[in-house]
N, C-alpha and C positions, 0 to 999 in steps of 0.2 A: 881650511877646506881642501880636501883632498882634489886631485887632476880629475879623475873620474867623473867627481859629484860635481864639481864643475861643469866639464863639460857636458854632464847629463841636464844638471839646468838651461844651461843655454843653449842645448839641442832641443829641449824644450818650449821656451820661449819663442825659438828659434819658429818652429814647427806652430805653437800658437799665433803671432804674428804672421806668418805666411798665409794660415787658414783663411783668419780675418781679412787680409790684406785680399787673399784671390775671391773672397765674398762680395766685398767692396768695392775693388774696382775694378777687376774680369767679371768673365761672362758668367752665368748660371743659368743650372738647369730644371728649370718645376716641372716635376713629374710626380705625379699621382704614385703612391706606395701604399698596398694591401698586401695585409700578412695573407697564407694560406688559412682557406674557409673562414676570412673575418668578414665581418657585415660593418661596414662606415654609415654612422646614421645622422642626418640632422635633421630638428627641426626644423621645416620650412614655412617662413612665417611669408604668406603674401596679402596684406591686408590692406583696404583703405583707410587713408587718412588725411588731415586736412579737410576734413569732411564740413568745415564753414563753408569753404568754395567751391563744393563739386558740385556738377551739372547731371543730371541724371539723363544717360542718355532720350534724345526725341528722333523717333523714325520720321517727321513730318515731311523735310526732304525729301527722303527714299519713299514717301508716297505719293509726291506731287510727280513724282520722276515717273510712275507708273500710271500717272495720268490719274490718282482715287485725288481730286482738286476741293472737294466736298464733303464725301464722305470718311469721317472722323472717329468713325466707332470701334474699327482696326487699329487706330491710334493708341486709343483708352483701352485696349485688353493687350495691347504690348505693355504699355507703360505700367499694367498691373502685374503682370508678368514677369517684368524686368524687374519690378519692385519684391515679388517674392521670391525672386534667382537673387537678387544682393543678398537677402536675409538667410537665403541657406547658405550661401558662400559664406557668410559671416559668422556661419555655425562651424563652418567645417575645418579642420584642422589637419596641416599635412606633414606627414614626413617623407625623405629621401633616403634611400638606402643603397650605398654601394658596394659590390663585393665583382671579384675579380676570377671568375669560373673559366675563362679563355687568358691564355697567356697573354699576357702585355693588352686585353681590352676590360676593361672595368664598364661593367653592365650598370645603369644606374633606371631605379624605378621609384617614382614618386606616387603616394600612398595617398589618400584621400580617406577621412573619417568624420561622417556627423554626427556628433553626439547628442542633437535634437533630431534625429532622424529616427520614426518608431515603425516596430512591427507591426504592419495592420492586418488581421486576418480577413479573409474574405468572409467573416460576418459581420465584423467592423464597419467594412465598407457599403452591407445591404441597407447593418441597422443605424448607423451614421451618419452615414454619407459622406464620407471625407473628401476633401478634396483631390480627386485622381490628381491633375496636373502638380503636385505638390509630393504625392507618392513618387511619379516620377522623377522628380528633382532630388528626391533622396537617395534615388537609385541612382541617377549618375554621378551623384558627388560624394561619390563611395570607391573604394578599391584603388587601384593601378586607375591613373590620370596622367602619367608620363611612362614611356621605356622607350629607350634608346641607347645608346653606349658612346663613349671614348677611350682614345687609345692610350697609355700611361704618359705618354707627352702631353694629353688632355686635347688634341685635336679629333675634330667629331669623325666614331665610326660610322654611325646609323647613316649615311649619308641618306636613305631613305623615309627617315623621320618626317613626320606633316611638318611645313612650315613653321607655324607659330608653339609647337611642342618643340623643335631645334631651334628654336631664339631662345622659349627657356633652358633650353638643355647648356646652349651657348653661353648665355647668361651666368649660369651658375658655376658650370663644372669646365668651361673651355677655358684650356693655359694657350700661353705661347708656340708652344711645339716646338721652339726651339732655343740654345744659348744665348739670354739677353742681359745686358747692362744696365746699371741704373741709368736713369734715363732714357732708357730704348721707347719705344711707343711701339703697338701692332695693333691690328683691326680684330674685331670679334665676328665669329660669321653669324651676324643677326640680318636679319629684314624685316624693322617691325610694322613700314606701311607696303602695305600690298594692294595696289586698283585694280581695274580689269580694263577691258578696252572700251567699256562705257563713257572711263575716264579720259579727261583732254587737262594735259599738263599746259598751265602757264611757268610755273616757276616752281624748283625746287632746289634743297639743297641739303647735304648729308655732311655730318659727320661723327666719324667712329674710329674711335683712340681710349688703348688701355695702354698706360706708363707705368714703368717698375721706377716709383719716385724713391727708394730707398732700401736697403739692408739692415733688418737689425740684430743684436747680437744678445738674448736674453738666455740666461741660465744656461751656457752652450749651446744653444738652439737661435740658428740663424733664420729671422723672420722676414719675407720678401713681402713688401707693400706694393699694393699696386693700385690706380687711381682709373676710375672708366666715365669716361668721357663721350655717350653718343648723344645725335640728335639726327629728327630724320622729319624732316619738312614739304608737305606740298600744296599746291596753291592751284585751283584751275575749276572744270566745270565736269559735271555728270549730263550725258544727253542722255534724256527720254526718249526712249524707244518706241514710242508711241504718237509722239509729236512731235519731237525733235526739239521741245523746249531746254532749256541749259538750267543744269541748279549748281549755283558758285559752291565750291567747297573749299575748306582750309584743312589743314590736319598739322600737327605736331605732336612728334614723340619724344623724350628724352630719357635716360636711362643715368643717373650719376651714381659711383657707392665707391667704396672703399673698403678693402679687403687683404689679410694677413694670411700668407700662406706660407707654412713651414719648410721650410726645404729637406729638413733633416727626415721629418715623418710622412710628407709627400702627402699632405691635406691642408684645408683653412682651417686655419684657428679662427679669426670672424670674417663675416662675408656682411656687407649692410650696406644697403641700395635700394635706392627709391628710383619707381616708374613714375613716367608724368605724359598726362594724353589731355588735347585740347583739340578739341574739332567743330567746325561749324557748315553746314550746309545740308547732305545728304544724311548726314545723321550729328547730331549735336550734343555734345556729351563735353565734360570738364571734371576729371580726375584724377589724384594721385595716390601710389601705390606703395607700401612696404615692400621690398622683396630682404629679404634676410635666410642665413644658415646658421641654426644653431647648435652647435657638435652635442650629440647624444651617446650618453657610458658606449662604449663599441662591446660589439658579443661575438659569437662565432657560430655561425652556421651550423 
C-alpha cells in the first residue's frame, strides 16, 4: 500500500471517528432546515384513545357555580352538543405544513379537513331541515386551525399566538434553541392548565422536561432522540359569583412521547405522544389523546 493511500485512509477514518465522537459526546444543534420554496408536510394525527376509560366531559359543576342548582336542561343540550363536536372531530383529518418564506422563521399552519362534512344548499336546508348547529361544526373544522411560526433554532416566533394554539405549536415543532448534550434536559414553553381568578389554589405542581437521551448514527444520518416529560397539576375550589358557594376542583394534565429528529435534514422523522386530562369538579371529563407527526412526500411550492 502506497504512503498516500494510506494516509488518505486514515484521514478518513480519522475524520469518520471524530464526526461520531463530536455527535456523541459534545454538544448539538437542532435546527429546522427547508430548502428554497419546499413545503414540509405531516400528518397530524390528534385522536382519542383508550376510549374504555374516558369520561365525557359534565358541565354540572360549572352550573351549580352559576347558582342553575335545579335546573338541568342546559346540562342535557351541552352534553348533546359535546357529543356531536367528538363525532365531527373524529371525522376530521389534519395536516401541517411548513415552509420557510422569511429567512431563518419557518411559518407552520395546520390544515383541518372533514370528509363527512356535505355541501348543503339553502334548499336543502328549507326542504330538510338539517341540522344548522352541525352545519356550523363543519365549518369550523375545516381550513387553517393553527398559524404561527418558529424561528430555525425551533424557538417560538409568534409570541402572539392564543395560548392553547402555542402549546400545540410548542408541542410539536419547539427545539431547544440551543447546543445540547445527551442527557441535557430543557423546558417546553407549554401551559396547558389555565384558571381565572374564580379560581383558589390549594395545591399544585408542575413539571416540564424534554431530554436528548441519545444519538444515533443510521445510514450517515445522525438521529437525536428526545424524551418529553410534562405534567401540570391543580387542586383547590371555584367561587360562585353568585353565593359565594365553593365547587372542589382537581385537574391533571400530562403530555409523554418520544421523537427522532434528524440533525442532518433539520426535521422529525417520527414525533409520537399521547395527551392525558383528568378533572373533576367544575367540569369533569377523563381522556386521553394521540398527538403524532407523520412526514408526508415533501413538494415545492
Amino acid at each position: 500500500m502506497s504512503l498516500i493511500k494510506y494516509l488518505s485512509i486514515s484521514c478518513l477514518l480519522f475524520l469518520s471517528f471524530s464526526s461520531f465522537s463530536q455527535t456523541k459526546d459534545s454538544s448539538v444543534f437542532l435546527k429546522w432546515k427547508l430548502k428554497p420554496n419546499e413545503a414540509l408536510s405531516y400528518k397530524t394525527v390528534m385522536e382519542e384513545i383508550d376510549t374504555a376509560n374516558r369520561m365525557s366531559l359534565s358541565i354540572k359543576g360549572f352550573s351549580k357555580m352559576m347558582g342553575n342548582k335545579s335546573d338541568t336542561t342546559h346540562d342535557v343540550d351541552f352534553d348533546k352538543m359535546f357529543k356531536q363536536l367528538n363525532k365531527e372531530v373524529r371525522a376530521t383529518k389534519f395536516e401541517t405544513r411548513l415552509t420557510e418564506k422569511r429567512k431563518g422563521i419557518v411559518d407552520i399552519e395546520l390544515y383541518a379537513k372533514n370528509d363527512e362534512a356535505k355541501q348543503v344548499k339553502p334548499k336543502d336546508t328549507a326542504d330538510k331541515g338539517l341540522d344548522i348547529s352541525k352545519m356550523l361544526m363543519d365549518k369550523i373544522l375545516t381550513g387553517v386551525m393553527l398559524r404561527g411560526s418558529v424561528y430555525e433554532d425551533g424557538t417560538i416566533e409568534s409570541f402572539y399566538t392564543k395560548n392553547d394554539q402555542k402549546n400545540l405549536l410548542a408541542i410539536f415543532f419547539e427545539l431547544p434553541g440551543k447546543p445540547v448534550k445527551v442527557g441535557d434536559s430543557w423546558p417546553l414553553s407549554v401551559h396547558l392548565i389555565a384558571m381565572d381568578q374564580s379560581f383558589t389554589c390549594d395545591s399544585s405542581y408542575r413539571k416540564n422536561i424534554v431530554t436528548l437521551v441519545g444519538i444515533e448514527n443510521k445510514n450517515s444520518e445522525h438521529i437525536a432522540n428526545l424524551k418529553y416529560n410534562i405534567v401540570e397539576y391543580v387542586e383547590g375550589s371555584f367561587i360562585s359569583p353568585f353565593d359565594n358557594s365553593e365547587v372542589k376542583t382537581i385537574m391533571k394534565m400530562t403530555f409523554q412521547a418520544t421523537a427522532y429528529f434528524s440533525l442532518e435534514k433539520g426535521r422529525w422523522i417520527i414525533f409520537d405522544g399521547v395527551m392525558s386530562l383528568s378533572s373533576t369538579g367544575m367540569m369533569s371529563s377523563r381522556s386521553t389523546q394521540k398527538l403524532s407527526l407523520i412526514p408526508i412526500a415533501n413538494h415545492s411550492n
